[in-house]
N, C-alpha and C positions, 0 to 999 in steps of 0.2 A: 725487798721484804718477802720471807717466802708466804706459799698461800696456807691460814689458820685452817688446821684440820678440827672439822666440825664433830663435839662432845656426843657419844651417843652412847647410851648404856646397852652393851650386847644383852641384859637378861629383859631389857625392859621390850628389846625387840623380839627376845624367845615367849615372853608373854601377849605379845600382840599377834605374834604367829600362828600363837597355839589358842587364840578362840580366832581366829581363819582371817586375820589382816593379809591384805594384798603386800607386798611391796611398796607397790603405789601410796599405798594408806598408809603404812608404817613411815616411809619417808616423808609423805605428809607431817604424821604426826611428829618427827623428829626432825621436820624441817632441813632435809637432805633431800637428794634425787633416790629416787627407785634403784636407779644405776649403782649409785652409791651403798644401799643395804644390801644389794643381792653380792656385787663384789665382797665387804667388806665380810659380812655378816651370814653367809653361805652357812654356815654348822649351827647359828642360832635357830635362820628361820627350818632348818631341815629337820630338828628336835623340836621347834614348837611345832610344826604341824604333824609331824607324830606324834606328839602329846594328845593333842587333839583328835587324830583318828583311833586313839587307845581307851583315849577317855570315852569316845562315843561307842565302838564296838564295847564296852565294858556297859554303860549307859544300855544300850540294846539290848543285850545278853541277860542284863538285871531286868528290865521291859517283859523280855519273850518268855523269860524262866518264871517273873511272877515273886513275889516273896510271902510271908505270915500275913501283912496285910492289904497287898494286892491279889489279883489274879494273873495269871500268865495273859498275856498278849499275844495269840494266833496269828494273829497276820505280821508280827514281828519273827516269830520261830518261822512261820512256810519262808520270810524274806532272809534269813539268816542262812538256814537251811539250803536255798537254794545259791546263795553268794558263798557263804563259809565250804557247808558241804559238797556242794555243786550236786547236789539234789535236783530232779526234774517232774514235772508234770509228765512227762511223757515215760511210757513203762519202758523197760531195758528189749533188747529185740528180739530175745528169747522168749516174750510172754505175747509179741506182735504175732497176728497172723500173717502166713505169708499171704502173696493174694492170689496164686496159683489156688490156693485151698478155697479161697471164699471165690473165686469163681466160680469152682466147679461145686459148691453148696448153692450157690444161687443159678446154676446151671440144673442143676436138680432139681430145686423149686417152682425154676421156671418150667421146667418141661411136666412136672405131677401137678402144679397150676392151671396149666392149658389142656391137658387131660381131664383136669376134674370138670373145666368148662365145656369143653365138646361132649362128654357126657350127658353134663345136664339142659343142655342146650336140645328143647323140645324141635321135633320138624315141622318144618312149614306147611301148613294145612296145602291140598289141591283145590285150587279155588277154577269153577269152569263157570263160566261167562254162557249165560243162557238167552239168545235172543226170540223173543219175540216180533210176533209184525206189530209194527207201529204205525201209526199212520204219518202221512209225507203230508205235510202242509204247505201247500205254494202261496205264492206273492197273492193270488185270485182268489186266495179263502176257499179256494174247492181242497180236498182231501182224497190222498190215492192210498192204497196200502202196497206193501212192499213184497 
């Protein structure tokens, strides 16, 4: 007797693919191997999960742009922006300084810095050490001068 090929409806699999069913969990639910849906059912599940990634970037887009009675979502346009448009946080290299230039401005700094410090930098007083006789006191309590 040959072996009964197991009943599975291609759209009911394009609909399990397209809100983001595994394989795995499709043939679960269809009571077949994983092996079994991806051989047979190759064009179903590759349209439902483009379904899905259309529907969500549509989803986003509606999100980032806002409608009459939402507001726009900022942090969905900077993430759109940056995946769709390939926009960056970082400027283009024309607006970068180079660092030859910020050397030599912080080369400059440094040196009218140090000038304006030695400048202001008062001189150290002369200080002279004046001695006196003192008297010498020994171990005998008697007292000599010097």
């Amino acid at each position: 007797m040959p072996k009964r090929m197991p009943k599975v409806d291609p759209q009911h699999v394009m609909n399990l693919a397209q809100l983001g069913a595994t394989a795995t969990e499709i043939g679960i639910m269809c009571r077949v191997s994983a092996d079994y849906i991806e051989k047979n059912f190759r064009a179903q599940l590759d349209e439902g999960r483009t379904n899905l990634k259309v529907s969500l970037r549509r989803t986003q887009i509606r999100m980032a742009l806002g409608s009459e009675t939402e507001k726009p979502n900022v942090t969905m346009l900077v993430w759109l922006g940056k995946n769709i448009l390939k926009q960056s946080d970082i400027p283009p290299p024309a607006e970068i300084k180079r660092e030859d230039d910020m050397l030599e401005i912080d080369k400059k700094q440094l040196t009218d810095e140090l000038a304006k410090l030695t400048r202001k930098t008062p001189e150290k007083p002369q200080v002279s050490v004046i001695v006196s006789e003192m008297p010498i006191v020994s171990n005998n309590g008697s007292t000599e001068k010097n």
